[in-house]
C-alpha positions in Angstrom: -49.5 25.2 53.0 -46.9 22.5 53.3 -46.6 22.6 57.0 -50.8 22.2 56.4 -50.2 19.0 54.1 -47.5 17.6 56.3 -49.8 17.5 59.6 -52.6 16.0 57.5 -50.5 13.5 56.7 -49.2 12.8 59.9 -51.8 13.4 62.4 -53.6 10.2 61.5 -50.9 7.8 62.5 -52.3 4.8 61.5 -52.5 5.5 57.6 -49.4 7.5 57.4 -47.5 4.4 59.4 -49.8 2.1 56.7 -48.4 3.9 53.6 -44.6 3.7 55.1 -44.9 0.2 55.4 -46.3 -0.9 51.9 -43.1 1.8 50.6 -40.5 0.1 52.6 -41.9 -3.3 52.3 -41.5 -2.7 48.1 -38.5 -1.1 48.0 -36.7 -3.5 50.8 -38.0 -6.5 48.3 -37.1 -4.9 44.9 -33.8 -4.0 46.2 -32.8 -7.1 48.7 -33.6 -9.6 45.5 -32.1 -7.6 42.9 -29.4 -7.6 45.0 -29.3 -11.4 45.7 -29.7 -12.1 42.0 -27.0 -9.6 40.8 -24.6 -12.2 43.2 -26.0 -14.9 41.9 -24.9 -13.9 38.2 -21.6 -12.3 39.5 -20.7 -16.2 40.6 -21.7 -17.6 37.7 -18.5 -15.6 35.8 -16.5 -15.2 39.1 -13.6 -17.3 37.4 -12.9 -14.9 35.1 -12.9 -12.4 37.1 -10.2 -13.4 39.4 -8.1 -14.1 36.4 -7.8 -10.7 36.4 -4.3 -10.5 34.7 -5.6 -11.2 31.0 -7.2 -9.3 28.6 -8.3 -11.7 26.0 -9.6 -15.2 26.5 -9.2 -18.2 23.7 -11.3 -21.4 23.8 -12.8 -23.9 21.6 -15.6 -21.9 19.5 -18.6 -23.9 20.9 -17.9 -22.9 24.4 -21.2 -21.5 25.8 -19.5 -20.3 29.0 -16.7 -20.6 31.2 -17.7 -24.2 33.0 -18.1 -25.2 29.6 -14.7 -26.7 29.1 -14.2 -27.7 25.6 -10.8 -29.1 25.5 -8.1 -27.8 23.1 -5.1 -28.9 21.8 -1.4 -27.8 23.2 -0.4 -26.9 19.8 -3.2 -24.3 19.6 -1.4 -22.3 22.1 1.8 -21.9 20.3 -0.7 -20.5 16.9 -2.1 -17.5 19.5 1.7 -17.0 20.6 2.1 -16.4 17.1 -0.4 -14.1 16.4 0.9 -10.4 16.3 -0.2 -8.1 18.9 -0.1 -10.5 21.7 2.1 -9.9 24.7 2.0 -13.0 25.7 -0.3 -16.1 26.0 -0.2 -18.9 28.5 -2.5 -21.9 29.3 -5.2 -22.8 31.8 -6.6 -25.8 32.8 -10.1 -26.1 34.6 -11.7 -29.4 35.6 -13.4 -30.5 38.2 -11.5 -33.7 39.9 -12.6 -35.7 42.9 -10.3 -35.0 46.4 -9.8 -37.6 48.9 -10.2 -36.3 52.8 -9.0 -37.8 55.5 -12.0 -39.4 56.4 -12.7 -41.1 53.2 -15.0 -38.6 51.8 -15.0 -37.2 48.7 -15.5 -33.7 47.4 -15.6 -32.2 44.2 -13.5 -29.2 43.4 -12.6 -26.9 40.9 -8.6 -27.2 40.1 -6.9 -24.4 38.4 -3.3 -25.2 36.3 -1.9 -22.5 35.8 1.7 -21.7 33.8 4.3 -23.0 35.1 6.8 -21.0 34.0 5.0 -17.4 35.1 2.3 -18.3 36.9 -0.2 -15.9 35.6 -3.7 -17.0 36.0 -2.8 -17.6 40.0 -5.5 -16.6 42.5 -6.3 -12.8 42.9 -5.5 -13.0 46.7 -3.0 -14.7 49.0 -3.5 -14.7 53.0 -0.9 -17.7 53.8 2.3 -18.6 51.6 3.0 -17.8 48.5 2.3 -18.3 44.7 6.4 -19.1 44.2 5.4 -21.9 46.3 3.3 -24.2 43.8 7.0 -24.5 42.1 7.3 -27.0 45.2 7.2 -31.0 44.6 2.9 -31.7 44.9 2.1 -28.0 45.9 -1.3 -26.8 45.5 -3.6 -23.3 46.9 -6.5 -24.2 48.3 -8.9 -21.3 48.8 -9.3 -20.4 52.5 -13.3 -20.9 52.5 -13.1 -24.7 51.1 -10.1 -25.1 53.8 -12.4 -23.9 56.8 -15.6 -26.1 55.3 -16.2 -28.5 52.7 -12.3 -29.5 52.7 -12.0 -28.9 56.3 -10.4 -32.1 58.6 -12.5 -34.0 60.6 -12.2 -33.7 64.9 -9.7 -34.9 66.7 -12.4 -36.0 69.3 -15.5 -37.4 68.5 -18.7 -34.7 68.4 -15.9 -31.6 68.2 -15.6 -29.4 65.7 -14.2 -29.8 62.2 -10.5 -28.5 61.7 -9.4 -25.9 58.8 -7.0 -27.7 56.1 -3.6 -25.8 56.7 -0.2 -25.6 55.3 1.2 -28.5 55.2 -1.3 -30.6 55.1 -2.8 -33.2 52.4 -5.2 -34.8 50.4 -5.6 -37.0 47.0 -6.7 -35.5 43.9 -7.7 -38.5 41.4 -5.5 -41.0 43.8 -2.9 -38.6 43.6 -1.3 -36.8 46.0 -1.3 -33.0 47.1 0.3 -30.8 49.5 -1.0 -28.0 51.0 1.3 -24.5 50.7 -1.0 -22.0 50.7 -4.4 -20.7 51.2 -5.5 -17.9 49.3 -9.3 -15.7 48.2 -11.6 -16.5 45.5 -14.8 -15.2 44.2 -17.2 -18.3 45.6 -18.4 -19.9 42.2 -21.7 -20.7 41.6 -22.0 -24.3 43.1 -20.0 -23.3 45.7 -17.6 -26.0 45.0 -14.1 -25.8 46.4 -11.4 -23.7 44.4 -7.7 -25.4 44.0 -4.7 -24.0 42.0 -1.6 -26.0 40.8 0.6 -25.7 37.9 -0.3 -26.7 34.4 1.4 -29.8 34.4 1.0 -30.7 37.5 -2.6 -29.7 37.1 -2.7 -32.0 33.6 -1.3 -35.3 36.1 -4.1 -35.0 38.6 -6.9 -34.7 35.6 -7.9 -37.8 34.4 -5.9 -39.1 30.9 -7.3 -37.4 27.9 -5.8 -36.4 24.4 -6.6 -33.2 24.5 -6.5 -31.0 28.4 -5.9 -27.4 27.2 -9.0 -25.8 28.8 -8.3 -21.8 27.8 -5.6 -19.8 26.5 -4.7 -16.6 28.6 -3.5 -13.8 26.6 -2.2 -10.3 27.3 -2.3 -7.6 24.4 0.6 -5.4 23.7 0.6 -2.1 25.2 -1.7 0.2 23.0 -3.1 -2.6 21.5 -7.0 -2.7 21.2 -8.3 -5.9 23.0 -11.2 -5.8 20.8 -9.1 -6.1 17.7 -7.1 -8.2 19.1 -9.8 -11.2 19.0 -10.7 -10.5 15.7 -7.6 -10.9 15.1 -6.6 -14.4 16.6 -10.1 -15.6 15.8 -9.1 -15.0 11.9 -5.5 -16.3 12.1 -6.4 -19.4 14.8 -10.0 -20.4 14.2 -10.5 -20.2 17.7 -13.4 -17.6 19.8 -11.7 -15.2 21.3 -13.2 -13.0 23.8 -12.3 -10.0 25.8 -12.9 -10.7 29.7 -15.9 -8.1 30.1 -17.2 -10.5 26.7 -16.7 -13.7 28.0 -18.8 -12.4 31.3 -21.5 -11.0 29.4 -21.6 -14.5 27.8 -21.6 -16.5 30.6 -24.5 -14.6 32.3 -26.5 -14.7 29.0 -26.1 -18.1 29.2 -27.7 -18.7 33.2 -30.1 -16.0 32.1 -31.2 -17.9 28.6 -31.0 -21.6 30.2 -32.2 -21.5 33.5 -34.9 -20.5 35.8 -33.6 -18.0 37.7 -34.6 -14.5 35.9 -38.3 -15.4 36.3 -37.8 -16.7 39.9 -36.3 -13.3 41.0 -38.5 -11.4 38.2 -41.6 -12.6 40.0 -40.5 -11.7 43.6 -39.4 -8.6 42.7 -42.7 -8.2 40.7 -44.4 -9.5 43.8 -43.1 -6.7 45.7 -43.7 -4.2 43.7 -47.9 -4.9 43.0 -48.0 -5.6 46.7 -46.5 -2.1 47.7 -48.6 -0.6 45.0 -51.9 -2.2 46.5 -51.0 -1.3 50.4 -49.4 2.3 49.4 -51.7 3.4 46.7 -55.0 2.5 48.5 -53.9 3.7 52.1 -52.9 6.8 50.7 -56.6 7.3 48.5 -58.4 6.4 52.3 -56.1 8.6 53.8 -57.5 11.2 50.7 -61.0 10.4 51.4 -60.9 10.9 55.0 -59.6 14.3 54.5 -61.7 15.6 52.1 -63.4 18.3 53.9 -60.0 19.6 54.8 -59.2 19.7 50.9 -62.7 21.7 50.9 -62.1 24.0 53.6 -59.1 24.8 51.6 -60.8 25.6 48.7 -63.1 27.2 49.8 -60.8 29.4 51.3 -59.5 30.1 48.1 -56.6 27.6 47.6 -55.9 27.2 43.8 -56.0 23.3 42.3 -52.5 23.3 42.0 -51.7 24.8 45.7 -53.4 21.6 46.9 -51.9 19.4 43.7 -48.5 20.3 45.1 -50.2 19.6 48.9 -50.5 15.5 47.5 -47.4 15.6 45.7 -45.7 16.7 49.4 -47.0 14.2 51.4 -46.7 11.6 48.5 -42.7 12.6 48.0 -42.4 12.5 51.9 -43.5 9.4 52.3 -42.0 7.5 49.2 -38.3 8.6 50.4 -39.1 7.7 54.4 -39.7 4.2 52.7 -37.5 3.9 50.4 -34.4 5.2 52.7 -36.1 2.8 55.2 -36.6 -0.5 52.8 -32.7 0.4 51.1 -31.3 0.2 54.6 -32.9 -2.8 55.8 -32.1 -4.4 52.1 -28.3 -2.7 53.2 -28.2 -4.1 56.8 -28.9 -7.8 55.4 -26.2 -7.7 53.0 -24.0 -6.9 55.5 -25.4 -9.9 57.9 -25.1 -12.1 54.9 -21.5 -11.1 53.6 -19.1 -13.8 53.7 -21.7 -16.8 53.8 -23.0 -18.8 51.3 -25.8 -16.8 50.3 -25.0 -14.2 47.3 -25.6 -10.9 47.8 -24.1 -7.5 45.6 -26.0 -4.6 46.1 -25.1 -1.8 42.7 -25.6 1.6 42.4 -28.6 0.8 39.2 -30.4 -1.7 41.5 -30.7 1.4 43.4 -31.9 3.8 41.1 -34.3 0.9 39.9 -35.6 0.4 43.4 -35.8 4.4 43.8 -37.8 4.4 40.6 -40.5 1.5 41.2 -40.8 4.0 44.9 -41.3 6.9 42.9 -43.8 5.3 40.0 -46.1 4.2 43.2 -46.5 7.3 44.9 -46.8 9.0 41.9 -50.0 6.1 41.2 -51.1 6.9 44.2 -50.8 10.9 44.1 -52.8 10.6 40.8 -55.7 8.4 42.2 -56.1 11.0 44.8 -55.8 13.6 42.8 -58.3 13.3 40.4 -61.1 12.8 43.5 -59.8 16.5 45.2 -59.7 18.5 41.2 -63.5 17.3 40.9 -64.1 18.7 45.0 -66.8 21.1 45.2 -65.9 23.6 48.1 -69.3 23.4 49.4 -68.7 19.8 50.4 -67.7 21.5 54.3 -71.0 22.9 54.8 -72.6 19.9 54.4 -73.3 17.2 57.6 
């Protein structure tokens, strides 16, 4: 009986190829812009992230999320020092300062001071010098992306190409100047803004003059200590919000997700998707039903049971919702991989997966149903008739 329900469901080419499309086209939408919005919101907290060497983050207690910079001051870091459990805590500047190219432009980065003494906080990758090197007289990192693009020099010839910022070269943070010793890899942030590292006080000299310029606090819990606890801990002793780094994520994306359009942007195309597979899927497959009724009543007639030609449907629904969904994942899959390394986000996850595989699954099971219900009511007499 399944090789019967499999050429039924093949040998009229035009619906069976009809049904594959509407699968694919839903599960290559649902999964593509899940995947597009999952980057998205992995931006948003990519600082945090890459400041992958701290288990604890201290701010002001109205910070919302990380680009929410609420100054503190200096002396707070020395109370978190204090605090017992910590390992040890170090401070972080983040600001957004105006650089100075060579051909008068400016562009807006985000700079990164970082402790001078350790240098924990630095960037999570390094392709050209090294971190030891921002202990140098001006020294900054600039992140290899901004020094091939937005940071990048301008031609040597007019109408040539752009040429990458490299070691050694310079450019004028808030009419100050900064020397290039290494290039290194960041998570792209969500403006995609250039990224910039320097040492605290160097870091501090380029911002403009404020009273307070402490952005976060950094801190690393003792071994066996319970990160957790930890912030409960500094927040009772400090005042301050302390959050783990998984925390402070979770608060940043609540925060895009609460305060800005993009769930329901996404929500709807993936919605869109999904109702528009449902609609080509679910009614190809009932015509495709229809057209082979008097098969179904040959069948019974014959003497196959209800639930012989129950598990028939099921068959050539099951078939068809993984061809399409293998087929729409892949496609989803191979544009990922065309995007990767550009500016458009993309991060495909194992649960946007198993949500795309279920949304697949829910319509051909819609679909099975509809057609169903018309072969349990089918009178095995309907093949004698003209």
């Amino acid at each position: 009986m399944n090789f019967i329900a499999l050429k039924m469901l093949m040998g009229d080419r035009a619906k069976y190829i009809g049904i594959i499309i509407g699968l694919t086209f839903a599960s290559l939408l649902i999964t593509q812009q899940a995947s597009v919005f999952v980057g998205l919101m992995t931006r948003t907290f990519g600082a945090i992230s890459d400041l992958g060497q701290a288990d604890v983050w201290v701010m002001d207690p109205k910070v919302q999320f990380v680009d929410d910079v609420k100054p503190l001051s200096d002396t707070r870091l020395f109370l978190v020092r204090g605090v017992e459990g910590v390992q040890w805590a170090v401070p972080l500047y983040k600001g957004l300062l105006k650089a100075r190219l060579e051909n008068g432009n400016f562009q807006t980065c985000i700079v990164f001071g970082i402790d001078d003494a350790t240098l924990m906080g630095g960037p999570p990758q390094m392709f050209e010098g090294k971190l030891e090197d921002l202990r140098r007289s001006e020294a900054v990192i600039v992140d290899l992306n901004g020094a091939r693009t937005k940071l990048a020099r301008p031609p040597l010839e007019p109408g040539g190409a752009s040429r990458p910022l490299e070691i050694g070269d310079s450019l004028e943070l808030n009419d100050h100047r900064a020397v290039v010793v290494g290039l290194c890899g960041v998570t792209r942030t969500f403006q995609s803004q250039p990224t910039i590292y320097t040492t605290y006080s160097r870091a501090t000299q380029f911002a403009p003059r404020e009273r307070r310029l402490l952005s976060f606090i950094l801190v690393k819990a003792k071994a066996g200590e319970d990160p957790a606890a930890l912030c409960r801990r500094i927040h009772g002793q400090t005042g301050l919000l302390a959050q783990t780094s998984t925390e402070f994520q979770w608060t940043t994306v609540k925060y895009f997700m609460k305060y800005t359009g993009i769930p329901i942007n996404f929500g709807i195309a993936v919605l869109l998707g999904f109702l528009v597979g449902t609609v080509i899927a679910g009614q190809t497959f009932y015509n495709f039903t229809l057209d082979n009724i008097r098969q179904f009543g040959a069948l019974k007639a014959m003497g196959a049971s209800n639930a012989t030609l129950l598990r028939m449907i099921l068959l050539q629904a099951l078939l068809s919702g993984g061809i399409g969904y293998g087929l729409g994942v892949g496609l989803a899959s191979l544009f990922g991989r065309v995007v990767r390394g550009t500016e458009l986000a993309f991060r495909m996850m194992p649960q946007i997966l198993m949500i795309s595989g279920a949304a697949v699954l829910f319509i051909c099971m819609l679909s099975a149903v509809l057609s169903i219900r018309k072969v349990m009511k089918l009178e095995p007499a309907i093949v004698f008739k003209s």
